[in-house]
C-alpha positions in Angstrom: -26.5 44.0 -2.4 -26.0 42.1 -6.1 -24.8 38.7 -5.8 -21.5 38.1 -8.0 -21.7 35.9 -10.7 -18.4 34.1 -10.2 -16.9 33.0 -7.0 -14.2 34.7 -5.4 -10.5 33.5 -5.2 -9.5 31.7 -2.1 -6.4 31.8 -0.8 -4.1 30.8 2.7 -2.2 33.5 4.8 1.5 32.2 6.4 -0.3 30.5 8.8 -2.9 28.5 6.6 -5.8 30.4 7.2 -8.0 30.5 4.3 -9.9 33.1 3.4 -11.4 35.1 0.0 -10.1 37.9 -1.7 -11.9 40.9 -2.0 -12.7 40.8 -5.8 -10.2 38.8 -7.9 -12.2 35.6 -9.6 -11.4 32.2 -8.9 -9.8 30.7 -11.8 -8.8 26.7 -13.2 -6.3 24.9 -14.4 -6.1 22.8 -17.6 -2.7 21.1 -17.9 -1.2 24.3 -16.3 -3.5 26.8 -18.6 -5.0 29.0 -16.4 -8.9 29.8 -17.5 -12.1 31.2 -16.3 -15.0 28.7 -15.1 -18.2 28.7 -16.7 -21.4 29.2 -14.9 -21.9 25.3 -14.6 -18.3 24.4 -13.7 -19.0 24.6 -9.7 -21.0 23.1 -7.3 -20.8 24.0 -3.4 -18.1 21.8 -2.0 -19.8 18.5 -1.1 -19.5 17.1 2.4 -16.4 15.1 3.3 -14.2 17.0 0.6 -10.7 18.5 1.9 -8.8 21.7 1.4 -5.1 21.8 1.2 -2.6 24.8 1.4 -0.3 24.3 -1.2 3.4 24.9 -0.1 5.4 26.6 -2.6 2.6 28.1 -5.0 1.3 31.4 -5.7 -2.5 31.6 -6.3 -3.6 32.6 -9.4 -7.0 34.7 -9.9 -8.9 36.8 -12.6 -9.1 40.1 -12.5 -12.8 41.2 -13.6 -11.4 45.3 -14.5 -8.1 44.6 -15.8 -9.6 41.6 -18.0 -6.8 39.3 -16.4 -4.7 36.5 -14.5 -3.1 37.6 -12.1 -0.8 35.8 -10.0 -1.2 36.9 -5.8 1.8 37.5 -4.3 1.1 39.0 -1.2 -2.2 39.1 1.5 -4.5 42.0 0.4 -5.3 42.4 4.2 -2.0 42.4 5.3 0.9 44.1 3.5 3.8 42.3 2.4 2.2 39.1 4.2 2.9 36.3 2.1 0.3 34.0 0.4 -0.1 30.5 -0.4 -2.2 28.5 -3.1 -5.3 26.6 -2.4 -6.8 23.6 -3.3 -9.4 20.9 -2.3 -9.6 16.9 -2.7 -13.2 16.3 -3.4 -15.3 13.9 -1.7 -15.9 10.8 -3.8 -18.4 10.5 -6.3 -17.4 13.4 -7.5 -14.8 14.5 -10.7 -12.9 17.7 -11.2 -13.6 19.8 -14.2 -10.4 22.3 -13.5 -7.3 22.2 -11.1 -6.1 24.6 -8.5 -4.7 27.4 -10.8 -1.2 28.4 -9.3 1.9 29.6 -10.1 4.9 27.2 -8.7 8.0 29.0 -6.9 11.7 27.6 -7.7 12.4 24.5 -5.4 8.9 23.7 -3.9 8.2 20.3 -3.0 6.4 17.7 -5.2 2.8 17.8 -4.0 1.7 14.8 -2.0 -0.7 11.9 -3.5 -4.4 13.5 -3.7 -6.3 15.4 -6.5 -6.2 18.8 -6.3 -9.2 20.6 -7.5 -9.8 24.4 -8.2 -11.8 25.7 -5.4 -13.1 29.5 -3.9 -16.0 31.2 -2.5 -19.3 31.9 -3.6 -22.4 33.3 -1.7 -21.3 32.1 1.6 -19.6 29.2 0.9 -16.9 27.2 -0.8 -17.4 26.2 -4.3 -15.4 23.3 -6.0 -14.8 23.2 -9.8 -16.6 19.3 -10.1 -19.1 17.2 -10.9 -21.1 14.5 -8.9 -20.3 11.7 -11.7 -22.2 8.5 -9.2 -25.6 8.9 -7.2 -24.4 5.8 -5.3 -24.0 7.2 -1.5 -21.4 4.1 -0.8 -18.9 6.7 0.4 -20.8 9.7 1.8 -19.7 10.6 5.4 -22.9 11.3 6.6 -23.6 7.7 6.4 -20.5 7.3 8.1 -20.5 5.8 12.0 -17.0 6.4 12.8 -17.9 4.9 16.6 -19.0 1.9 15.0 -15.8 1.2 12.6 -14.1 0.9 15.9 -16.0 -1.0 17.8 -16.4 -3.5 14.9 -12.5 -3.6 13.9 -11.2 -4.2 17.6 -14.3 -6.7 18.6 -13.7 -8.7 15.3 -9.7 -8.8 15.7 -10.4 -10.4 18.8 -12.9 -12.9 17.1 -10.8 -13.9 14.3 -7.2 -13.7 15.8 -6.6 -16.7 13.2 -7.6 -14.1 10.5 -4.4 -12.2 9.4 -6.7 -10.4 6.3 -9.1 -8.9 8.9 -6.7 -7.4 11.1 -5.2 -5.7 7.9 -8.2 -4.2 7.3 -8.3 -2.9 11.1 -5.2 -1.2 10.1 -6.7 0.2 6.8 -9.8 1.4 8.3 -8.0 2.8 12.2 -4.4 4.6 10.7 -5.7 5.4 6.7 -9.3 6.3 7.1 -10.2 3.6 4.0 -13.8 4.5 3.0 -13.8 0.4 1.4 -12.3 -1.1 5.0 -14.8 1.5 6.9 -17.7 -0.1 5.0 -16.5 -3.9 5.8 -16.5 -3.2 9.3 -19.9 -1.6 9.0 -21.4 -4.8 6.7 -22.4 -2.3 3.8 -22.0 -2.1 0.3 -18.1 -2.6 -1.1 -15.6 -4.4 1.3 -12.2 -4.8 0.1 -10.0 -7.8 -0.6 -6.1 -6.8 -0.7 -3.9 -10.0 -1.3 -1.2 -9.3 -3.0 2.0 -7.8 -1.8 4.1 -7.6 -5.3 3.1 -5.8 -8.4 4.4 -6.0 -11.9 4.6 -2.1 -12.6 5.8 0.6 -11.2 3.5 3.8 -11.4 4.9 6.1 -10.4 2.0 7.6 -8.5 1.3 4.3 -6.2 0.1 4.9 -3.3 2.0 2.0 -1.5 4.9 1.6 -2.6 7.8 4.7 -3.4 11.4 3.9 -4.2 13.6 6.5 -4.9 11.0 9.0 -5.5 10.2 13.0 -4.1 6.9 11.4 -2.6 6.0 9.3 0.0 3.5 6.6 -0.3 0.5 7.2 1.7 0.0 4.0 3.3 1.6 0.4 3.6 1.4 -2.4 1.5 0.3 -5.6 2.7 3.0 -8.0 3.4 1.7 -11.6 3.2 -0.3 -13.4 0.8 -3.7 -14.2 3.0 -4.8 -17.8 2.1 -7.6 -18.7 0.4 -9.7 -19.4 3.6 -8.6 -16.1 5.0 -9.6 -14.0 1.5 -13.1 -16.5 1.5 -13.6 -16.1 5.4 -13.8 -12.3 5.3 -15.9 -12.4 1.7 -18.8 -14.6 2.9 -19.2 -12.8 6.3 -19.7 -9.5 3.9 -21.2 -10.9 1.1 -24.1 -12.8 3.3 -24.8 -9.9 5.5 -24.3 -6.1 3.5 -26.8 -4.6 1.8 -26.0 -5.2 -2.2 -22.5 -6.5 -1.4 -19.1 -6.1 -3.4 -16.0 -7.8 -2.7 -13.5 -6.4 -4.3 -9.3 -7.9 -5.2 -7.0 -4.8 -6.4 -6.9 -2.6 -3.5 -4.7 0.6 -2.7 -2.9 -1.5 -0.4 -2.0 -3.9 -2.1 0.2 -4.9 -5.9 -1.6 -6.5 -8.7 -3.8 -8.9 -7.7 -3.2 -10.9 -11.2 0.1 -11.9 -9.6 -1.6 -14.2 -7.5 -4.1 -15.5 -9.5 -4.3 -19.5 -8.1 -4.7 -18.2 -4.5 -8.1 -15.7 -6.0 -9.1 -18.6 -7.9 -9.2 -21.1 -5.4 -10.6 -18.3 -2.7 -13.7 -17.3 -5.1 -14.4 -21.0 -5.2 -14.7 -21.4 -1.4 -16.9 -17.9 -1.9 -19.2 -19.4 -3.9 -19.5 -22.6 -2.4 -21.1 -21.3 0.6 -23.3 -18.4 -1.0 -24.5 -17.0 -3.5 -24.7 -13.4 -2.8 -23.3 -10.2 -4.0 -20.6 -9.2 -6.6 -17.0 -10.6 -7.0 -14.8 -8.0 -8.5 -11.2 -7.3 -9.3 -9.5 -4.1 -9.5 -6.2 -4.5 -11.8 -3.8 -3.2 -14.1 -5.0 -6.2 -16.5 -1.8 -7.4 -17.5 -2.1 -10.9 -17.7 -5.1 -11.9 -19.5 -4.0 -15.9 -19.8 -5.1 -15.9 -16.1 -8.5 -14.4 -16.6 -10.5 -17.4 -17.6 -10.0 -19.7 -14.6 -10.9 -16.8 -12.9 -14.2 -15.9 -14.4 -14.8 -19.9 -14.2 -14.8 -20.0 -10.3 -16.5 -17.0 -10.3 -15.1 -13.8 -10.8 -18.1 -11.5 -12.1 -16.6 -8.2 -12.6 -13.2 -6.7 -13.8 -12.2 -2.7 -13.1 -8.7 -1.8 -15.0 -6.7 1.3 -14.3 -5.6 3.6 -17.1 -3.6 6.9 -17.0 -4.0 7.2 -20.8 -4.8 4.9 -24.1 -1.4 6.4 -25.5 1.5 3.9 -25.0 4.0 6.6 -24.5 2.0 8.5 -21.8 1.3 4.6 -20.0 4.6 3.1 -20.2 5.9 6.6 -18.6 3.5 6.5 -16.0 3.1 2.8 -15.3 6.4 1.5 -16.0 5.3 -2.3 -16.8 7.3 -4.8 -16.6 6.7 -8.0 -18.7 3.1 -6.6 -20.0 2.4 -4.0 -22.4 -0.8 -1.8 -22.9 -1.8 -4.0 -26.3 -2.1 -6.8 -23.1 -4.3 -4.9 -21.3 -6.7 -4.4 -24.2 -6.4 -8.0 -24.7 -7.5 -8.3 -21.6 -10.6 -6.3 -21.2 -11.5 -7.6 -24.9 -11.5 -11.2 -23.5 -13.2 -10.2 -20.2 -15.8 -9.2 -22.0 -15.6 -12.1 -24.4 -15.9 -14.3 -21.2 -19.4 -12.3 -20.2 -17.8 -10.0 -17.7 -19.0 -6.8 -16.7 -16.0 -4.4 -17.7 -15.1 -0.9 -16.2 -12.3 1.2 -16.8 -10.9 3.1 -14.2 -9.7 6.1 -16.1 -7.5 8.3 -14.0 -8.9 12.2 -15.0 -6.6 15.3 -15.0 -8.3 18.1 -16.6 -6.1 19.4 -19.5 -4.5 16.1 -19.9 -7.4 13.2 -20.0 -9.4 15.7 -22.4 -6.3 16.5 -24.8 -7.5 16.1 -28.3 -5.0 13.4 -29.0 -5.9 11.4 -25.5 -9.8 11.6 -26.6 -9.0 10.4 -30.4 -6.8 7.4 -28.5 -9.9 6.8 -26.3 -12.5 7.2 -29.6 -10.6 4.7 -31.3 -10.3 1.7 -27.8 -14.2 2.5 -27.2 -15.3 1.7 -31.0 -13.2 -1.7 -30.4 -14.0 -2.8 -26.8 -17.6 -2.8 -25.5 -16.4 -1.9 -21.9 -19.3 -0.7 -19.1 -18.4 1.8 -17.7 -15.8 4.2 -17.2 -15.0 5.3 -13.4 -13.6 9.0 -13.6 -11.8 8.9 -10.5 -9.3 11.7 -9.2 -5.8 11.4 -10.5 -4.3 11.4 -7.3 -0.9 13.4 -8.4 1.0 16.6 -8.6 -0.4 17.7 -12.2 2.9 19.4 -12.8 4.8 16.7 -11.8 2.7 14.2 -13.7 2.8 16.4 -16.5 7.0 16.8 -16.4 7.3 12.8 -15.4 5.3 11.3 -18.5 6.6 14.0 -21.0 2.8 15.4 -21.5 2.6 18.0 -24.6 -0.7 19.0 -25.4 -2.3 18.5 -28.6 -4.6 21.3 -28.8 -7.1 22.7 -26.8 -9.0 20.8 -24.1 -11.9 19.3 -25.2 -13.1 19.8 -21.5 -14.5 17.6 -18.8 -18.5 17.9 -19.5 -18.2 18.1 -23.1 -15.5 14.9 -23.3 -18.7 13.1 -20.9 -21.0 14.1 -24.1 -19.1 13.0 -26.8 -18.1 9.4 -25.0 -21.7 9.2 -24.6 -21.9 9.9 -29.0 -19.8 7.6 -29.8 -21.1 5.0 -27.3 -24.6 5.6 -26.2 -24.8 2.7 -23.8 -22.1 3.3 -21.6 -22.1 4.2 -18.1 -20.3 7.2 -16.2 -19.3 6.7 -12.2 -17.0 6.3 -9.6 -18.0 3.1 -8.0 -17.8 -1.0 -8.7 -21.7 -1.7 -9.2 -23.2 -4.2 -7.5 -24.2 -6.4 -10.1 -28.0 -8.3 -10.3 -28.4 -11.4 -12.2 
């Protein structure tokens, strides 16, 4: 029997079952242009990935005879059975080269907030249209004891009643499934830090907070500001007893941590007055860089700041700032670095759109005047067409494509770093 060269289209039946089609191709998406994948655009779908059924959306496959798309309106084992589109969030560490390629019927619903990769079937199993982008294994399920997390969370809430910060995390790590609160409660690697319940933007894709919007946000924000023995009290337990340990402000569940700079300050003081170990790190939108040297002082070590693009149109769209601009957030980043900070952008990748010609030239010209790190190519987690409708996206020109945008970042600035993870940091 000869093994096909590209993998199959998948696709979901009325009642979500997934399942291949008999010989259309599985195709991608690039800012809503449907293509072909190339024979190193897929990998087998890594372990703790997820597929979703995609309400309201036709799949789209290639057609090896014909030479074309074609968009599957109806189950080819089943007449007049009608189909759905599908896609899958992959596991992290890991980038998407090409979104689900669908076609979008009148009046379907905004997609919820995950990434939503091209994916089909190939020799047996599912294939996913990514890239492992970070060897670190911080977030791999197979490390993960699920048992554990729950024993730890409900014996420690009852240890540190006092400790509002720690019975957040419970909450993160029990109702959300938090990778970052997971790890805390399993004393490994990154434990998170959330401490601030207001922001000063209003992205449109935030994952706590939705006001007036088509989408719900997928989990709560937190609600108090934890004090500075609280923040220090859960920091030091982690930082004196994980293996290379990250604390990390900025959180999913939380605003901009910036906002409450003097309570961080004062809690990396206690931090460091009882130990030495580990990596302190912020996650922020980088707004406010007056406030970044009396952090670095008490001892701040590493800064991650999130970008949806380097083009102010596309990031006041999406962000929606208010009282900052993105000329502050460069400011920022050059003065972290100024300051000795290890420097990371978080840069939110959408195939089609984060390798536009005009996005890469924007990007060419902020890496040739910032010395940044690294750059974290995490998910967008976002309805592309919604995205692409919200912000007003018009492409450029043609993509410049996931792998080959990695190898010209990497000409234009040989020393920097690709990944998908704060670094634990040796001195």
């Amino acid at each position: 029997m000869a093994i096909r060269r590209s993998p199959l289209l998948v696709f979901a039946d009325q009642t979500g079952k997934i399942m291949e089609h008999p010989f259309l191709e599985m195709a991608g998406s690039e800012a809503g242009h449907w293509r072909r994948l190339n024979r190193n655009e897929w990998i087998p779908l890594p372990e703790g990935s997820e597929l979703f059924v995609l309400p309201g959306r036709l799949p789209v496959g290639f057609d090896p005879r014909k030479k074309k798309f074609v968009v599957l309106t109806q189950n080819p084992y089943a007449k007049n059975e009608p189909v759905q589109a599908v896609a899958a969030s992959v596991a992290p560490a890991h980038t998407a080269i090409l979104s689900a390629a669908y076609r979008t019927k009148p009046n379907a619903p905004v997609l919820p907030l995950f990434s939503y990769a091209a994916v089909g079937w190939h020799e047996g199993r599912f294939v996913v249209a990514a890239i492992r982008v970070d060897q670190d294994e911080r977030q791999d399920v197979k490390h993960l004891d699920l048992e554990k997390v729950h024993e730890n969370a409900h014996l420690w809430m009852k240890q540190y009643r006092h400790n509002r910060l720690i019975h957040h995390l419970a909450r993160c790590a029990l109702t959300y499934a938090c990778p970052a609160a997971r790890n805390f409660f399993l004393k490994r690697w990154e434990a998170p830090l959330p401490s601030s319940p207001k922001c000063n933007a209003r992205c449109i894709g935030c994952i706590s907070l939705q006001t007036n919007s088509p989408i719900p946000s997928t989990q709560q924000r937190i609600k108090f500001i934890p004090t500075p023995e609280e923040i220090a009290e859960v920091a030091v337990m982690h930082l004196r007893k994980a293996p290379k340990p990250i604390v990390s402000f900025g959180q999913g569940c939380e605003g901009e941590p910036l906002l409450v700079a003097n309570t961080i300050e004062e809690a990396v003081r206690l931090m460091r007055s009882e130990t030495s170990a580990g990596t302190i790190n912020m996650n922020t939108n980088g707004s406010l860089p007056d406030v970044l040297e009396g952090l670095a002082r008490a001892g701040l070590q590493s800064v991650r700041v999130s970008l949806n693009s380097l083009q102010p149109s596309y990031y006041n769209t999406y962000y929606r700032p208010k009282g900052y601009s993105l000329d502050d957030v460069k400011k920022f980043i050059t003065k972290a670095k100024v300051l000795g900070l290890f420097v990371s952008i978080n840069y939110f990748m959408l195939p089609g759109v984060t390798d536009d010609p005009s996005e890469f030239k924007a990007l060419e010209n902020f890496l040739r005047t910032t010395q940044i790190d690294l750059i974290q190519m995490r998910n967008f987690n976002i309805d592309p067409e919604w995205y692409i409708q919200s912000v007003g996206f018009k492409p450029s020109g043609k993509p410049v494509g996931i792998i080959t945008w990695m190898e010209r970042v990497r000409e234009i600035s040989p020393t920097i770093r690709f990944g998908y993870f704060n670094p634990h940091i040796t001195t």
